[in-house]
C-alpha positions as CSV (number, residue, x, y, z in Angstrom):
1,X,96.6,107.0,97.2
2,X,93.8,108.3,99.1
3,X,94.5,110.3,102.0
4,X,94.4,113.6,103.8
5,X,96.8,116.3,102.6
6,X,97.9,119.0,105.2
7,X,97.2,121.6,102.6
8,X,93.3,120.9,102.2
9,X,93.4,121.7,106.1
10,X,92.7,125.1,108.0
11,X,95.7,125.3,110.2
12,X,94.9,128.5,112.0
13,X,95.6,128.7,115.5
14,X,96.0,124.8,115.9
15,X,98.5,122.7,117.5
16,X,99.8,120.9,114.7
17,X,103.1,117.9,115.1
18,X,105.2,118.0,111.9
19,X,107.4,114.7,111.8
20,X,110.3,115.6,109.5
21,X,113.1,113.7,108.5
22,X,116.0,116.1,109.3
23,X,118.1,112.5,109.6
24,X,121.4,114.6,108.3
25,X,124.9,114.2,108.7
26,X,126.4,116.2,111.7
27,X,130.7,116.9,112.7
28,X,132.4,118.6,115.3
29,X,128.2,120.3,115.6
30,X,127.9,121.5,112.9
31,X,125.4,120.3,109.9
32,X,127.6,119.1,107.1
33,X,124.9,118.7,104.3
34,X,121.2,120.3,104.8
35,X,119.4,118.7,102.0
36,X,116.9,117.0,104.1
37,X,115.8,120.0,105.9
38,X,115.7,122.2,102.9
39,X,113.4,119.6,101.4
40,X,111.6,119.6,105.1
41,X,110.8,123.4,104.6
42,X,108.0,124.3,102.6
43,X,106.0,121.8,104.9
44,X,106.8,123.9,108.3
45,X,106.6,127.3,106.2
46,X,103.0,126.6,105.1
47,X,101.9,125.6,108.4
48,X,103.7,128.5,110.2
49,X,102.4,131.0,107.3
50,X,98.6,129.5,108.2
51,X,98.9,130.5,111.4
52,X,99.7,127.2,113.3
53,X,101.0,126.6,116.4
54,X,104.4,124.4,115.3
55,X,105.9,121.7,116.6
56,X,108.3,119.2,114.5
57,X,110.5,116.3,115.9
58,X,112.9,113.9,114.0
59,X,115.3,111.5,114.6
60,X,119.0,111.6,113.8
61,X,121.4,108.9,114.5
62,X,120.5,105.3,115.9
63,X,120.9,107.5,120.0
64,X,120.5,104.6,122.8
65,X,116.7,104.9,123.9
66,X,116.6,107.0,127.4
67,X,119.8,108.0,127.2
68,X,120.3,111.8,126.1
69,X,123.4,111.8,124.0
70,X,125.3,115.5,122.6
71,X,126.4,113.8,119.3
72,X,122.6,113.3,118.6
73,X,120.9,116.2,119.7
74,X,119.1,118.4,117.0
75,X,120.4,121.3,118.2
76,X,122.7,121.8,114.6
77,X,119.5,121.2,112.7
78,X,117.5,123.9,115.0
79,X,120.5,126.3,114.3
80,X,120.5,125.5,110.3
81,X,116.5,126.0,110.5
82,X,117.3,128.9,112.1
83,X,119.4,130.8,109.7
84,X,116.7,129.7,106.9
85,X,114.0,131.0,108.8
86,X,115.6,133.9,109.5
87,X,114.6,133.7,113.3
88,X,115.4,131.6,116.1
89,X,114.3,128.2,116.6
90,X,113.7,126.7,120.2
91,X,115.1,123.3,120.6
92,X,113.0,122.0,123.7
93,X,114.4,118.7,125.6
94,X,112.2,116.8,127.9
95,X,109.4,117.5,125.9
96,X,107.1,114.6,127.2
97,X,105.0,115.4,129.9
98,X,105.7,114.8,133.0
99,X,109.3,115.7,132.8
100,X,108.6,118.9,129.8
101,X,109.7,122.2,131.9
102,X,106.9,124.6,132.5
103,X,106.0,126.5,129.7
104,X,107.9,124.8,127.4
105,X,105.5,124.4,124.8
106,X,103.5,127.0,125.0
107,X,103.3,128.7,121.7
108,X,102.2,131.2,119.4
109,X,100.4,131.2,116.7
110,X,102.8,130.8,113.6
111,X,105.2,129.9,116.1
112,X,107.9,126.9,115.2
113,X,109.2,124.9,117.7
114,X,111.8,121.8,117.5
115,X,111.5,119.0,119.6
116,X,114.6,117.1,120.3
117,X,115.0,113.9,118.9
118,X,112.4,111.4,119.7
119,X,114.6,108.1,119.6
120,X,115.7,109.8,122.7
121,X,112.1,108.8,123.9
122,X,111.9,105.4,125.3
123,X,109.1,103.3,122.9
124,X,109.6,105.2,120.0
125,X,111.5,102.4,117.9
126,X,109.0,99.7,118.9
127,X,105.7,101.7,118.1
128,X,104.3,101.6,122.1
129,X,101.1,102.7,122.3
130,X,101.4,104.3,125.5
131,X,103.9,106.5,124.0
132,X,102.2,107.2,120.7
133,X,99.0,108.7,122.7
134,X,101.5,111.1,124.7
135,X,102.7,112.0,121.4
136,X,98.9,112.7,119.9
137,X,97.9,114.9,122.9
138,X,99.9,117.3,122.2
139,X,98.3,118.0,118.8
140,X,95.2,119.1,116.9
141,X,96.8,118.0,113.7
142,X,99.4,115.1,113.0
143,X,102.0,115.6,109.7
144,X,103.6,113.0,108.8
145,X,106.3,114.2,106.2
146,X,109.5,111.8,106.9
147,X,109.1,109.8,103.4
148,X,112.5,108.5,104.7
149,X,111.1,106.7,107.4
150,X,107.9,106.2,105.7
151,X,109.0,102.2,105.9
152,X,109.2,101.9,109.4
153,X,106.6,102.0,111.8
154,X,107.4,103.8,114.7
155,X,105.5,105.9,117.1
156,X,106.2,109.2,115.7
157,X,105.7,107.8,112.3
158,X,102.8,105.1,112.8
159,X,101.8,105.3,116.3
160,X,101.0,108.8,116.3
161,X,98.8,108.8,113.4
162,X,96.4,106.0,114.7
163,X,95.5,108.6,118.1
164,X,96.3,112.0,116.1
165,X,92.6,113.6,116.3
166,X,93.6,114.0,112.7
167,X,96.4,112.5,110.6
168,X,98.0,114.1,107.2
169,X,100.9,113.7,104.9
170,X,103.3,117.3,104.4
171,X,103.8,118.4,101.5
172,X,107.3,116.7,100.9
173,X,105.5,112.9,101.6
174,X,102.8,113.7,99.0
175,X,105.5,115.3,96.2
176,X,107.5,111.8,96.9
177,X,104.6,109.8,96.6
178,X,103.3,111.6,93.5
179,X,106.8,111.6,91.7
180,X,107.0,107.9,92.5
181,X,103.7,107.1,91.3
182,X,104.4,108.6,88.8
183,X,107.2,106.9,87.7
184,X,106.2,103.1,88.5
185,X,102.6,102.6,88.2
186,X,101.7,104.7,85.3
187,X,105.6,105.1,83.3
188,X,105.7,106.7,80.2
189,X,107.2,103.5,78.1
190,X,110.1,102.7,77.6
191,X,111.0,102.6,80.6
192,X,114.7,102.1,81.8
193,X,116.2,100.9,85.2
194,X,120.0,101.7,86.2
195,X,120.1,99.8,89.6
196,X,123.4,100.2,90.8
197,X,125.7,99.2,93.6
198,X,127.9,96.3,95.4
199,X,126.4,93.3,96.3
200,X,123.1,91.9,94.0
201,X,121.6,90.5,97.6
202,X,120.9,94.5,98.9
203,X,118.7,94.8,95.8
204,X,117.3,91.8,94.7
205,X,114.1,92.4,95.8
206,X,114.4,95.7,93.5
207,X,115.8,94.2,91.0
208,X,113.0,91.1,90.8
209,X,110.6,93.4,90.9
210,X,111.7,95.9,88.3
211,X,112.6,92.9,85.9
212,X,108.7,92.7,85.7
213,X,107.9,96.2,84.8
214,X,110.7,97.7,82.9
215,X,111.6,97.5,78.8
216,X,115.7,98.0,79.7
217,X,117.3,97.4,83.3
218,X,120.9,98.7,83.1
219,X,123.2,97.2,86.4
220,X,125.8,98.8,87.6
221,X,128.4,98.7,90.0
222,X,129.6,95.3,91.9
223,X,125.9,94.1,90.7
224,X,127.1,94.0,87.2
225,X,130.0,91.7,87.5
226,X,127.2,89.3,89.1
227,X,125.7,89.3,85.6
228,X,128.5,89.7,83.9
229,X,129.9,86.3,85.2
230,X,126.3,85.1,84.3
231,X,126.5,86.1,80.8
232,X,129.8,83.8,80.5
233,X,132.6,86.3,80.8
234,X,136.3,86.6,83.2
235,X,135.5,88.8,85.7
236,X,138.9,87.9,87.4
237,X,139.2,89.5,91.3
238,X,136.1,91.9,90.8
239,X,133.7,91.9,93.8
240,X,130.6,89.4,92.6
241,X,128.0,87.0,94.4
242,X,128.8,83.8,93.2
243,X,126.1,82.0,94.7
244,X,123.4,84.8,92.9
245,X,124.8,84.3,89.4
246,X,122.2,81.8,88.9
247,X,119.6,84.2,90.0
248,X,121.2,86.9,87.5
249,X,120.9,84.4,84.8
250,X,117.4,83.8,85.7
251,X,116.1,87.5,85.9
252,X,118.1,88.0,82.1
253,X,116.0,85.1,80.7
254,X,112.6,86.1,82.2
255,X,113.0,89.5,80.8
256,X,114.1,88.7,77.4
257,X,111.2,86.4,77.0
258,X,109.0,89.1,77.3
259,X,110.9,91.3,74.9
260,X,112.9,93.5,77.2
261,X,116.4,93.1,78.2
262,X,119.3,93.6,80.5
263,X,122.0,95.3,78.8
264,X,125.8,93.8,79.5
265,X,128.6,95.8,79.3
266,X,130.9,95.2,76.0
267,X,133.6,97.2,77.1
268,X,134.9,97.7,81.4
269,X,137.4,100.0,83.2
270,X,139.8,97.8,85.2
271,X,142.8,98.0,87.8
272,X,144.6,95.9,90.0
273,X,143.8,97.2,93.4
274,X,141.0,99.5,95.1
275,X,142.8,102.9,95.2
276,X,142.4,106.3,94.5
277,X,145.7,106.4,92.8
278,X,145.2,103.0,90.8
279,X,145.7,103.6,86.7
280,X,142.8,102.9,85.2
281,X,143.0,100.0,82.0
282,X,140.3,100.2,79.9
283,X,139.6,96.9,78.1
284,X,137.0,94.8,75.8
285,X,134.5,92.8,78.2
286,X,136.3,89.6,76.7
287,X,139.7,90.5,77.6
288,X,139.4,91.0,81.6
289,X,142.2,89.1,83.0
290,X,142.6,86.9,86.0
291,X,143.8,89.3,88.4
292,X,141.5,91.9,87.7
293,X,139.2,94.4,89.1
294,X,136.4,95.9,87.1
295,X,135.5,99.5,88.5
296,X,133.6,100.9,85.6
297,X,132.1,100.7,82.5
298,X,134.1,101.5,79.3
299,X,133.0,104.3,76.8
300,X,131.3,102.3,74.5
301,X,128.7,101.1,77.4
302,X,128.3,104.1,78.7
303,X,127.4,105.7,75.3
304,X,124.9,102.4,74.6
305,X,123.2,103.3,77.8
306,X,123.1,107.1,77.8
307,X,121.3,106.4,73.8
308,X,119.0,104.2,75.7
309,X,118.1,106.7,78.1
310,X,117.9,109.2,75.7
311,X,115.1,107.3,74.3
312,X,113.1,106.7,77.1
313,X,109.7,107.8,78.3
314,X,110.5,107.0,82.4
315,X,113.7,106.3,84.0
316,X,114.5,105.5,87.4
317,X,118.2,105.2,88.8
318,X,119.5,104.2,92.1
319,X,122.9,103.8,92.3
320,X,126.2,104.4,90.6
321,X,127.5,101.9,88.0
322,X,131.0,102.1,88.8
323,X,133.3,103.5,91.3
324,X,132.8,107.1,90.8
325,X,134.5,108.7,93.9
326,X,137.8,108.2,91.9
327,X,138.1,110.0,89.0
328,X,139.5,107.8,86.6
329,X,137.2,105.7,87.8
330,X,133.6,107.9,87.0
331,X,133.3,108.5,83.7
332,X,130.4,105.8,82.9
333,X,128.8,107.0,86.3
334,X,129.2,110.8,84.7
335,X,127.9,109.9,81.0
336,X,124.9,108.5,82.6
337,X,124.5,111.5,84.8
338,X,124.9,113.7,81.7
339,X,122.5,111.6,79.7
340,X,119.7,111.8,82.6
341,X,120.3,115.8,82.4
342,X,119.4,116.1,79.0
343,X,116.6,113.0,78.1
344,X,113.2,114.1,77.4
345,X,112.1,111.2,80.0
346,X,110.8,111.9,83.1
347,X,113.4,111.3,85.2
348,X,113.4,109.6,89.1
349,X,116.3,109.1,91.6
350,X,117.3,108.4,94.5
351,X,119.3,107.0,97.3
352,X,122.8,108.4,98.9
353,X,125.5,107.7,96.3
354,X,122.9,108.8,93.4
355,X,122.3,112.1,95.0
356,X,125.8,112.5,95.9
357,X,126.6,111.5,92.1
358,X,124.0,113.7,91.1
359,X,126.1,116.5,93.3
360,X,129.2,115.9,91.8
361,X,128.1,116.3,88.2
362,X,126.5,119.0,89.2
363,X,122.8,117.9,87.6
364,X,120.5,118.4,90.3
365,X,118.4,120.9,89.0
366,X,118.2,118.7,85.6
367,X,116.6,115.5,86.7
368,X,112.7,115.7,87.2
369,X,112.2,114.2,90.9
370,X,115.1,113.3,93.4
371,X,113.9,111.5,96.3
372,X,115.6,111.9,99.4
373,X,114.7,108.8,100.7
374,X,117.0,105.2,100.8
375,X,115.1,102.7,102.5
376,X,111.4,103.6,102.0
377,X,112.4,104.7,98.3
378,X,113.7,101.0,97.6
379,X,110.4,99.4,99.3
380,X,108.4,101.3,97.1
381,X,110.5,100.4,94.4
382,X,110.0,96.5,95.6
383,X,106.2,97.1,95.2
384,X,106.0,97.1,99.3
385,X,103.1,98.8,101.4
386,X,104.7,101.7,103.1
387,X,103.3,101.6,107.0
388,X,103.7,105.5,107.6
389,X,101.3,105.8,104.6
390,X,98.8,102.9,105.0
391,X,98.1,104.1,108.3
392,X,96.9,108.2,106.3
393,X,95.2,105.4,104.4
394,X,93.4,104.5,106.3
395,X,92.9,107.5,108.2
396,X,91.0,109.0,105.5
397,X,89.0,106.0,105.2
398,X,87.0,106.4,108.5
């Protein structure tokens, strides 16, 4: 990927527009899991340690455009910033002109400053022009860094860049890329899949696409009774697509044609109703009865996959394979998260319940790249041009 990288750039003394994804998940004001920003960091720290004047914006929430609303102001993520920085961080409000209070961005050099969140901004979701030059004025150097929203294109994520007198990726949008890159275009072989997850029609797309590059693509979740019923098994009550077992079916033959394979489960963990107190049954694959619910894999699966991964050169996971908030309920999702911690492979995931599974096993500083993306990481996983990025593209190319 060709484009201009923030840290080939003398920042000194310029005005320079970070937009971040601190998108993170706020109660009763206070910041609840700072991930996102930590991950946002060594992006404003390497502009604010060259000397630039800083300015970063991001959205949080889905706020009514116009409409200022407390529940989605940044001001938690200026005060989490804060205590990382260890100095205060302005939040400014009204920050387009003409309504921006006097002297409200002026700044330093090596100055931060936070902007408050720009779906506040009327335009912003539908990319207005208008709005995207007020945005570019205010900069000598656009960063785009909010791989998250790298899939949409929005003013502060698009628009911006095509006005921006110049236009960069952070740090954090070219380590995504990279890891991601990485991992799909050029994957040490074999290279394994665990797509997890409810319903087959969220990640079909993924799922067609991976079927064309991976050796093994291991499905978990309510995605694998879809193929389980397409492999000819009961499934009894457990959640499934009927009308994409045909599909399932289809995917399974194409790959095995070509020598790789999806692998079914020969043993399941099952119960009666969704419940954190529900027993958990373990039983054969061929001896699921009519009124059950599969929530997991059995041990033998788990160990089948966590061998395959253990053999791999690339693997790539998104998603849990079984219901994994209840305990009795997680152990396939935890022998996979174990296995990932200790395989050779280079290892790639992402997505909400992955990280949270990667969390609660406690792995995170085991698995090679964890993106913190859900939506743009899934388009690039569908082989889809990213807007946020085509646009650095082709930036760089003029």
């Amino acid at each position: 990927m060709n484009f201009i990288k923030m840290t080939d750039l003398d920042l000194k003394g310029k005005r320079v527009f970070i937009r971040a994804d601190l998108n993170v998940p706020v109660k009763d004001g206070k910041v609840t899991s700072d991930a996102r920003i930590t991950a946002s960091m060594p992006t404003i720290e390497f502009a604010l340690k060259a000397g630039a004047k800083v300015m970063v914006t991001s959205h949080l929430g889905r706020p009514e455009e116009g409409v200022y609303s407390e529940e989605n102001s940044l001001q938690p993520v200026a005060d989490v910033m804060s205590a990382q920085l260890g100095r205060k961080v302005r939040l400014v409000k009204n920050w387009l002109a003409p309504n921006a209070p006097k002297d409200s961005l002026t700044i330093e050099n090596g100055e931060l400053i936070l902007l408050e969140n720009c779906r506040f901004n009327v335009g912003e979701n539908k990319n207005d022009d208008v709005l995207s030059k007020q945005y570019a004025a205010l900069c000598d150097v656009f960063v785009m860094d909010a791989f998250g929203t790298a899939h949409r294109a929005q003013a502060t994520t698009h628009g911006i860049a095509k006005f921006a007198p110049v236009a960069c990726a952070g740090i954090l949008l070219t380590e995504e890329l990279d890891a991601l890159t990485k991992a799909l275009l050029a994957p040490a072989r074999p290279m394994v899949a665990i797509v997890g997850g409810s319903k087959v029609s969220t990640k079909l797309t993924v799922l067609e696409s991976l079927s064309e590059k991976v050796d093994q693509m291991v499905v978990g979740g309510g995605i694998a009774n879809t193929f389980l019923k397409a492999a000819g098994y009961e499934i009894g009550k457990s959640l499934c697509e009927d009308d994409l077992v045909p599909t399932a079916r289809a995917l399974m033959d194409k790959m095995s044609k070509r020598g790789a394979a999806v692998p079914i489960a020969v043993d399941v963990v099952c119960g009666r109703k969704f419940d954190s107190n529900e027993p958990a049954i373990k039983k054969d694959v061929g001896s699921v009865a009519a009124d059950d619910m599969i929530f997991d894999i059995g041990a033998k699966s788990a160990n089948e996959i966590a061998e395959i991964i253990k053999n791999a050169g690339t693997v790539v996971w998104n998603g849990p394979v079984g219901v994994f908030e209840f305990d009795q309920f997680g152990e396939g999702t935890k022998t996979i998260a174990m296995a990932i911690a200790s395989t050779k492979a280079f290892t790639l995931a992402g997505g909400g319940d992955t990280i949270a599974a990667i969390q609660k096993y406690d792995i995170y500083d085991k698995v090679s790249y964890i993106s913190t993306a859900g939506g743009a990481f899934l388009e690039f996983l569908e082989g889809k041009k990213l807007p946020a990025v085509e646009i650095l593209e082709q930036r760089a190319a003029k």
